[in-house]
C-alpha positions as CSV (number, residue, x, y, z in Angstrom):
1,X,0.0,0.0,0.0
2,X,3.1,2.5,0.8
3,X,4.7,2.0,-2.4
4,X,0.7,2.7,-4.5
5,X,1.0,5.8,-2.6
6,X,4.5,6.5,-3.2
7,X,4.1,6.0,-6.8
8,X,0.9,8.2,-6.9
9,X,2.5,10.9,-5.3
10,X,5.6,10.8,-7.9
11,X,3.3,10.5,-10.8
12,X,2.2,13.8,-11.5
13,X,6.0,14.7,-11.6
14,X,6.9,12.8,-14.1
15,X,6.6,14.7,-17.6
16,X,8.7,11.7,-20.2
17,X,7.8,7.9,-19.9
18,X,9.2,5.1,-22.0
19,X,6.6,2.6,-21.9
20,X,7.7,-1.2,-23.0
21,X,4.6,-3.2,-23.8
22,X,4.9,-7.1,-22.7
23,X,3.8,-9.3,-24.8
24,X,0.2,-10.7,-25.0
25,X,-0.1,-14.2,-22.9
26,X,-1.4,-16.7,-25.8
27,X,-4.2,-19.1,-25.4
28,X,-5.9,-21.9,-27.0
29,X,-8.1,-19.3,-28.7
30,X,-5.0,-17.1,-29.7
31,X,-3.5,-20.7,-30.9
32,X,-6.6,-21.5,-32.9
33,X,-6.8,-18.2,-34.3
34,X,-2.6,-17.9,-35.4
35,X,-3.5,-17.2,-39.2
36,X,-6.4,-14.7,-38.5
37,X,-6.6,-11.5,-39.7
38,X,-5.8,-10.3,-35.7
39,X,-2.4,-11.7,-35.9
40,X,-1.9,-10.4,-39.4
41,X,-2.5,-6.8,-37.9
42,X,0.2,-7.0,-35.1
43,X,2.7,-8.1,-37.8
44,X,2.0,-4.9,-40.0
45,X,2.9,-2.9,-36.1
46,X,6.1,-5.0,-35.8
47,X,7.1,-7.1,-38.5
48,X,6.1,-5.7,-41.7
49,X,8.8,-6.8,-44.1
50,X,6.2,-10.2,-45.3
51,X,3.4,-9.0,-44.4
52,X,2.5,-8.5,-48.5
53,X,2.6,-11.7,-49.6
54,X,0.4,-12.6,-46.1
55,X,-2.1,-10.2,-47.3
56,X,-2.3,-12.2,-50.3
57,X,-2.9,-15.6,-48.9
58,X,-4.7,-15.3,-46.3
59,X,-8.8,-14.0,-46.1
60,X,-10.1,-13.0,-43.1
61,X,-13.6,-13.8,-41.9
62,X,-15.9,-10.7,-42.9
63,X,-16.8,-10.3,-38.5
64,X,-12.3,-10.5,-38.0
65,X,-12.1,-7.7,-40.4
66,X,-12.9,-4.1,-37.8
67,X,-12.7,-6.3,-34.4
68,X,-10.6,-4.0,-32.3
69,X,-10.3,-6.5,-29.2
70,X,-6.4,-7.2,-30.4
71,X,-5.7,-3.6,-29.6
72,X,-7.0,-3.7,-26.2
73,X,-3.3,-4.7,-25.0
74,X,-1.1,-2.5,-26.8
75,X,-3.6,0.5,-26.4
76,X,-1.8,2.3,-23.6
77,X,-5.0,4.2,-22.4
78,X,-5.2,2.8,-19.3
79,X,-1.8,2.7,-17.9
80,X,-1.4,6.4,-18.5
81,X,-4.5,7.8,-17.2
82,X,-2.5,9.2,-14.1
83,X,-0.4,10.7,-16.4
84,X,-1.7,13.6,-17.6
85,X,1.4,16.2,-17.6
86,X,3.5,14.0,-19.4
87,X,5.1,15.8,-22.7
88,X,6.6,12.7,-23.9
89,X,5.7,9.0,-24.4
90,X,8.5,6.2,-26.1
91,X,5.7,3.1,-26.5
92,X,7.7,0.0,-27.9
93,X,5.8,-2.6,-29.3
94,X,6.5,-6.3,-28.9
95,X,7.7,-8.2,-31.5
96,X,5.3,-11.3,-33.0
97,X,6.2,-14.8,-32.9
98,X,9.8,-16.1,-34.0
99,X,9.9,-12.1,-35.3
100,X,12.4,-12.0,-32.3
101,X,15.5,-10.4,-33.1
102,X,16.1,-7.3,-35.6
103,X,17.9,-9.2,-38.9
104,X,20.0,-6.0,-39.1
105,X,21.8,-7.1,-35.8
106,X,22.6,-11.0,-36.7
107,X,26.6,-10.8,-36.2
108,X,28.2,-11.9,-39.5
109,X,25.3,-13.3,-40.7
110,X,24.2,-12.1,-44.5
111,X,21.0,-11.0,-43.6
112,X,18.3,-8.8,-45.8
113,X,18.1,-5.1,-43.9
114,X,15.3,-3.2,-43.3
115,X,14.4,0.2,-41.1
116,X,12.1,3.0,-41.7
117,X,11.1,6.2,-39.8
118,X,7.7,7.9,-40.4
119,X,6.3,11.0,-39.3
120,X,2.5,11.8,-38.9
121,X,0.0,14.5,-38.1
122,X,-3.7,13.6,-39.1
123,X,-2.0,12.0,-42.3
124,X,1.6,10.7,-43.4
125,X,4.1,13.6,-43.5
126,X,7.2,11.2,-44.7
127,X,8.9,8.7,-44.4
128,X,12.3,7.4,-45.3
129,X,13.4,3.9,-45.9
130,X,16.9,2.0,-45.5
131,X,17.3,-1.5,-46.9
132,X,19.4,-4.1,-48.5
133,X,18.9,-7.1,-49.6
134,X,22.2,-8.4,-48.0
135,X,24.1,-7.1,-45.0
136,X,27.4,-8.8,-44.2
137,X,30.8,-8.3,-42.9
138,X,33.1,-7.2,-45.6
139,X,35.6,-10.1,-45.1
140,X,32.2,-12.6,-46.2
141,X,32.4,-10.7,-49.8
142,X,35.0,-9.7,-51.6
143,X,36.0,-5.9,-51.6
144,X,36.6,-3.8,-54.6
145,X,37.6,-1.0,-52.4
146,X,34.8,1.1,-54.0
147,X,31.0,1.2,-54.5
148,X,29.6,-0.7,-57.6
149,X,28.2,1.7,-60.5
150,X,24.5,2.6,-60.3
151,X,23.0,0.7,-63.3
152,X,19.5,0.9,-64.2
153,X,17.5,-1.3,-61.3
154,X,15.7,-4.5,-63.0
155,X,12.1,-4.6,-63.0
156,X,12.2,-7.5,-60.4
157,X,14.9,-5.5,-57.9
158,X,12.3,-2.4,-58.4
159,X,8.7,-4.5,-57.6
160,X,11.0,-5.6,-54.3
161,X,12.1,-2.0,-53.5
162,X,8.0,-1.5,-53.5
163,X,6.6,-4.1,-51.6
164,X,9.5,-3.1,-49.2
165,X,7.9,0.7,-49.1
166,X,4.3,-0.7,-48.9
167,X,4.4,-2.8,-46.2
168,X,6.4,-0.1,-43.9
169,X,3.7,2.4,-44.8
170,X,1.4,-0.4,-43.2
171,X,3.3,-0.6,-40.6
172,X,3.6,3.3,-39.7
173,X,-0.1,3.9,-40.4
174,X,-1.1,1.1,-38.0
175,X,0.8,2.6,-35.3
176,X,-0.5,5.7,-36.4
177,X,-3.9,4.2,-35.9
178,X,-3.7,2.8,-32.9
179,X,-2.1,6.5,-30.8
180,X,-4.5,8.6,-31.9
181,X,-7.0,8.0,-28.9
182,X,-3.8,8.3,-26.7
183,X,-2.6,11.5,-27.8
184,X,-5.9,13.1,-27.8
185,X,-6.4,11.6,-24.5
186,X,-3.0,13.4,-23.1
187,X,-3.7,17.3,-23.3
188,X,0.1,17.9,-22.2
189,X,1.7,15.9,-25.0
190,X,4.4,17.1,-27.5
191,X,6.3,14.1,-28.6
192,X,5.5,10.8,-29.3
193,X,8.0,8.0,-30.8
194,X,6.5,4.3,-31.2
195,X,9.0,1.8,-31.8
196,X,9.3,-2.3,-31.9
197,X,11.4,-4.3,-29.8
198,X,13.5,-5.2,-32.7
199,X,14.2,-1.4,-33.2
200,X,12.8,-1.9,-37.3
201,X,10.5,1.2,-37.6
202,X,10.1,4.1,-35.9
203,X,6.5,6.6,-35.5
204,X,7.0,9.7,-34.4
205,X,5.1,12.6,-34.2
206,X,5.8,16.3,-32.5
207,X,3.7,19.3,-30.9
208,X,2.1,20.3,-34.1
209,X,1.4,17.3,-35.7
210,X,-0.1,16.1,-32.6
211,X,-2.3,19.4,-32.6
212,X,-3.3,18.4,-36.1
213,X,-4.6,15.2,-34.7
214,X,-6.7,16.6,-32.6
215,X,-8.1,19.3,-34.8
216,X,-9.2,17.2,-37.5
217,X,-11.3,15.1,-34.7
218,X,-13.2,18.0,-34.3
219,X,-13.8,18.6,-37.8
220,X,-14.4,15.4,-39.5
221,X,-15.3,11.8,-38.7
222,X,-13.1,8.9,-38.2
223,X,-14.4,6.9,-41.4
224,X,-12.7,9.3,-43.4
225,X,-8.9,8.8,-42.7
226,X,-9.2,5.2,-41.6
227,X,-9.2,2.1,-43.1
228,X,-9.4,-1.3,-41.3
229,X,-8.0,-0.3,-38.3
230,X,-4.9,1.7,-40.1
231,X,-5.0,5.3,-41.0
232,X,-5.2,6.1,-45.1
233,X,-2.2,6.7,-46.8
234,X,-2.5,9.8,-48.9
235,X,-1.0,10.2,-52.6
236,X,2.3,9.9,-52.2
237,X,5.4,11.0,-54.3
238,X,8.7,8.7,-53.6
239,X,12.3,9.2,-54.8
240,X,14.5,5.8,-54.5
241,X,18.4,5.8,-54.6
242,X,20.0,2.5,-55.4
243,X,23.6,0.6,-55.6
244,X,24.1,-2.9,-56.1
245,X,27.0,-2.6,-54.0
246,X,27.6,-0.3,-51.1
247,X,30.9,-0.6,-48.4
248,X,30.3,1.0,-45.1
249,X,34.2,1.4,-43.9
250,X,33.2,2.6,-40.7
251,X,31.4,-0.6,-39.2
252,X,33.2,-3.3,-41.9
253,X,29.7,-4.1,-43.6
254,X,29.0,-4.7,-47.2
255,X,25.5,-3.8,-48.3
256,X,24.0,-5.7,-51.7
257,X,21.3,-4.0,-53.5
258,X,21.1,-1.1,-50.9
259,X,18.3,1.2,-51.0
260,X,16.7,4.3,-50.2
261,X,13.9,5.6,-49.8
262,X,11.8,9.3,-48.9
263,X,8.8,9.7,-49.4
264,X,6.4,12.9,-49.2
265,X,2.8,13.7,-50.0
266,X,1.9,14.1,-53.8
267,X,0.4,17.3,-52.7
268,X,1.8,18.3,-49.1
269,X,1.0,18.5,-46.0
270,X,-1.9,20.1,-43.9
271,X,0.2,22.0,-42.6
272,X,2.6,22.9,-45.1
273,X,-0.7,23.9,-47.6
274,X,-1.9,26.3,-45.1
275,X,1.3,27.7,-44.0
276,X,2.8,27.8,-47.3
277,X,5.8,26.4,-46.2
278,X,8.1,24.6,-48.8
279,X,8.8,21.8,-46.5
280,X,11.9,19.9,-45.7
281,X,14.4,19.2,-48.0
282,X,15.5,15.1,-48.9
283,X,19.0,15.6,-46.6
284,X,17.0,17.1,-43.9
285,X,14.6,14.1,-43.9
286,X,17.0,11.3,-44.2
287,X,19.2,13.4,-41.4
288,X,16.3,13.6,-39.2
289,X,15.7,9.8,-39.8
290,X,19.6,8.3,-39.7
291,X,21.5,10.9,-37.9
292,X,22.5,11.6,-34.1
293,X,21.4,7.5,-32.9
294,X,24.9,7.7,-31.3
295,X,27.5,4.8,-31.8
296,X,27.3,2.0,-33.7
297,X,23.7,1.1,-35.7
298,X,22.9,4.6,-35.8
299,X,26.1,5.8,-36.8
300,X,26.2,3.1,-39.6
301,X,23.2,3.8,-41.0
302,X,23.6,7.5,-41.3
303,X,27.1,6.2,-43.3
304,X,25.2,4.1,-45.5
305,X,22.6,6.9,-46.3
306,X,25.2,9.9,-47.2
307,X,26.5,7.4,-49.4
308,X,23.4,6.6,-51.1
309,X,22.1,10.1,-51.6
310,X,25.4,10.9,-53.8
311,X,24.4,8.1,-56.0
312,X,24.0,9.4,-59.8
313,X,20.9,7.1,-60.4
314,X,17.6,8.2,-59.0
315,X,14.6,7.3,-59.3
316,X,10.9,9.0,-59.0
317,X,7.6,7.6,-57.9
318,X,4.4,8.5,-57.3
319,X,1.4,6.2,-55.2
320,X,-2.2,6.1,-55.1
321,X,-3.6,6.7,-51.9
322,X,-4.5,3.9,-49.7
């Protein structure tokens, strides 16, 4: 009983939480139910990077399809109802079945690569992509010394590179989904990040783009910027910067087929139409995304990134909304 009071007392002081969500406890239902649309959900949160060809095999009962139980567990809600002052929240996600381990951190393994960090307000606002579809220790591949020429990117390497940037928008616009009660819920807020435990993909979202959350729940219904239980994906306009072969002298890796990716409204922003503000440029993105992680991953990938964006080959994209 002290220690409930003691904590009571200290929560109102606290203003930044990082909040690690535990798994949920499986049982003979969630065993029964393994290839449902619910599981299928969580692994767009955490695990996007098969969640495509998923999509395509599997076919959810019709009464699966808007059942929000699933969320009950990762919705913080309840946990943070105390903490109504805080200004930040760090919510990490667990990861989903054998989904254990980020493949990026597999030792000497050659391993496909894959992280992403999105920014939201009431819709997408970017996002920028890192992969490869191999990522090994240079000694495991033989060294040029230098970065192979950009070539033009076969039609099967470029459908990859897509269902690559497809399921990560999943991904973000699920969490997406699933913080806006939470944020609107939290009057103090000004920063959320939601991350997985294998440190894949990254939501965040600051002051204002939390502020255009909750404006547009005043002003419109929830039908029109959802769709089962993600938030819609506007048009989107996508430049891609590819090398079949990419050394990262600083960490020893060799990347194969390295790739990436920022990707902005077809049309801009709320916020940046009303304003009339140009926006961010690509290096501030992919600097905002890849730079100052610290030591090792982090300082790897922003490596790997300056590389890429001095690439001559460059490619532009746009996407339907969905």
């Amino acid at each position: 009983m002290s220690t409930c009071k003691r904590f009571r007392s200290i929560a109102p002081q606290v203003d930044r939480i990082f909040l690690p969500i535990p798994p949920k406890k499986s049982d003979a239902k969630d065993s029964d139910q393994k290839s449902s649309f619910k599981n299928l959900v969580i692994r767009a949160l955490t695990t996007p990077f098969l969640l495509i060809s998923q999509m395509i095999k599997l076919k959810p009962k019709p009464e699966e399809n808007n059942d929000l139980d699933f969320y009950s567990c990762y919705v913080p809600n309840e946990i943070l109802k105390n903490f109504q002052g805080i200004r930040g929240l760090h919510l990490r996600l667990p990861c989903h079945g054998n989904q254990k381990h980020n493949p990026s951190r597999n030792g000497k393994n050659s391993t496909t690569l894959l992280k992403w960090r999105a920014e939201f307000g009431r819709e997408l606002h970017s996002c920028v992509i890192l992969g490869a579809k191999s990522w090994s220790e240079k000694g495991r591949v033989e060294s040029s010394g230098e970065e192979a020429p950009s070539r033009v990117m076969a039609d099967d390497e470029l459908k990859l590179r897509i269902v690559w940037t497809i399921s990560c928008l999943i991904a973000a616009s699920a969490r997406h989904y699933l913080m806006q009660e939470t944020v609107k819920g939290l009057r103090m807020i000004e920063s959320v990040v939601v991350s997985d435990e294998s440190d894949q993909g990254r939501l965040c979202m600051n002051k204002e783009q939390i502020e255009e959350i909750r404006r547009s729940s005043k002003a419109k219904g929830d039908d029109e910027t959802t769709v089962e239980s993600r938030s819609r994906v506007p048009a989107l306009r996508m430049k891609m910067w590819y090398l079949d072969r990419l050394e990262v002298p600083g960490s020893g890796k060799v990347m194969e087929g390295a790739t990436l990716v920022v990707i902005k409204p077809a049309v801009g922003g709320e916020d940046e139409a009303r304003k009339g503000s140009p926006g961010r440029s690509d290096a501030e993105m992919v600097a905002d995304a890849f730079e100052g992680e610290g030591e090792g991953e982090g300082k790897v990938m922003a490596e790997a990134v300056r590389k890429l964006m001095v690439a001559k080959k460059c490619y532009v994209l746009e996407m339907n909304s969905f």
